[in-house]
C-alpha positions in Angstrom: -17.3 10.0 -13.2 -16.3 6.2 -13.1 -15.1 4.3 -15.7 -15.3 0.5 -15.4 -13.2 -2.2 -17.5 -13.1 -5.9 -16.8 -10.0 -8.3 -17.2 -10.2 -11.1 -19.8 -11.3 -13.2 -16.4 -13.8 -11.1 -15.1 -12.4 -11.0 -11.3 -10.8 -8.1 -11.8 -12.1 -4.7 -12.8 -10.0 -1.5 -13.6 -12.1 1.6 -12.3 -11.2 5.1 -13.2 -12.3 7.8 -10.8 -12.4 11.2 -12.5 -12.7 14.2 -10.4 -13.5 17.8 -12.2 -13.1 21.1 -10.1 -11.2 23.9 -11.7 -10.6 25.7 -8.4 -8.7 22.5 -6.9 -4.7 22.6 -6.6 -4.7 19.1 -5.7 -6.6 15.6 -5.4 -6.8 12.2 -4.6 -9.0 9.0 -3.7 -9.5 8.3 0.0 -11.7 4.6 0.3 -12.1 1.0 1.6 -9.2 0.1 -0.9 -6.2 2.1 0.7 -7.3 2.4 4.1 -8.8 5.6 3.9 -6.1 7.4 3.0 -6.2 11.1 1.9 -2.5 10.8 0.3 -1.8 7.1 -0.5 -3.9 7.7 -3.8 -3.3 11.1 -5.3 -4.7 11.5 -9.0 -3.3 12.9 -11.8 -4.6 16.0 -13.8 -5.0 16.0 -16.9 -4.7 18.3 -19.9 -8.5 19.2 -20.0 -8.5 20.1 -16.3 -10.0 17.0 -14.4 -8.4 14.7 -12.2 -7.9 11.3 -12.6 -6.9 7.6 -11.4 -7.0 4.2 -12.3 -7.6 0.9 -9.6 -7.5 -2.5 -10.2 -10.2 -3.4 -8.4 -11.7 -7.4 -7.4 -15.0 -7.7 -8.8 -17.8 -9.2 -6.9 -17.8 -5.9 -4.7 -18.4 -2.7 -3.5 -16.5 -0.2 -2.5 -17.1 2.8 -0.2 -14.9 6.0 -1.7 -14.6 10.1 -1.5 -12.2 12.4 -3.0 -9.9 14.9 -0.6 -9.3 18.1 -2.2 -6.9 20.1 -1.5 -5.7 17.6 1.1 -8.8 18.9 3.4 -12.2 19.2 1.8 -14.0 15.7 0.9 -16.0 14.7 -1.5 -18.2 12.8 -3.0 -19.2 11.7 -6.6 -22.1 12.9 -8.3 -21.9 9.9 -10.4 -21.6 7.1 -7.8 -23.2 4.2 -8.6 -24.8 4.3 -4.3 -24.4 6.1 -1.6 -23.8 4.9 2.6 -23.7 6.7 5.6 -20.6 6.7 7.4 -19.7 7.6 10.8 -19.4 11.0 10.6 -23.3 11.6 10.0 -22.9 12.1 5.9 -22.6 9.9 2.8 -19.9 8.4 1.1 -19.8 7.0 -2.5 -19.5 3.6 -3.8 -18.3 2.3 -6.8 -20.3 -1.1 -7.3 -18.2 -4.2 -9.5 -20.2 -6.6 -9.9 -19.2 -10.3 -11.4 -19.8 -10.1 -14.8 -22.5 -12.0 -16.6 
């Protein structure tokens, strides 16, 4: 699920990824924004289970993004607002942040 709050200037968006598998020990957010990485972005979980965390995206932009589980097994959102093919032969998610109105 993705959550999507703008600053009082609109460039500027604060995006939180939420991630829900019981089984998981362990996640985080891999994507255009940290390079890819499958530890530079680990997210938190919280009391009811589910794992989150919060960006500070620009707006204006989209932004490719999976989660690693487990340190190993990627993801996708069900909820993404797209999806691309990357170079592997499958999909990735993007979060779209538009300019506001």
């Amino acid at each position: 699920m993705l959550k999507k709050t703008y600053t009082a200037t609109g460039k500027k968006c604060r995006v939180t990824f939420h991630y829900a598998d019981s089984g998981a020990a362990s996640a985080a957010l891999a994507g255009e924004f940290n390079g890819w990485s499958a530890t530079e972005t680990p997210m938190k979980r919280l009391k009811s289970g589910e794992f989150a965390v919060t960006l500070m995206l620009d707006a204006g932009r989209d932004y490719a993004f999976r989660y690693v589980v487990d340190g190993q097994r990627w993801v996708n959102e069900p909820e993404a607002d797209k999806y691309v093919r990357n170079e592997f032969g499958e999909d990735n998610s993007v979060v779209t942040v538009p300019l506001p109105e």
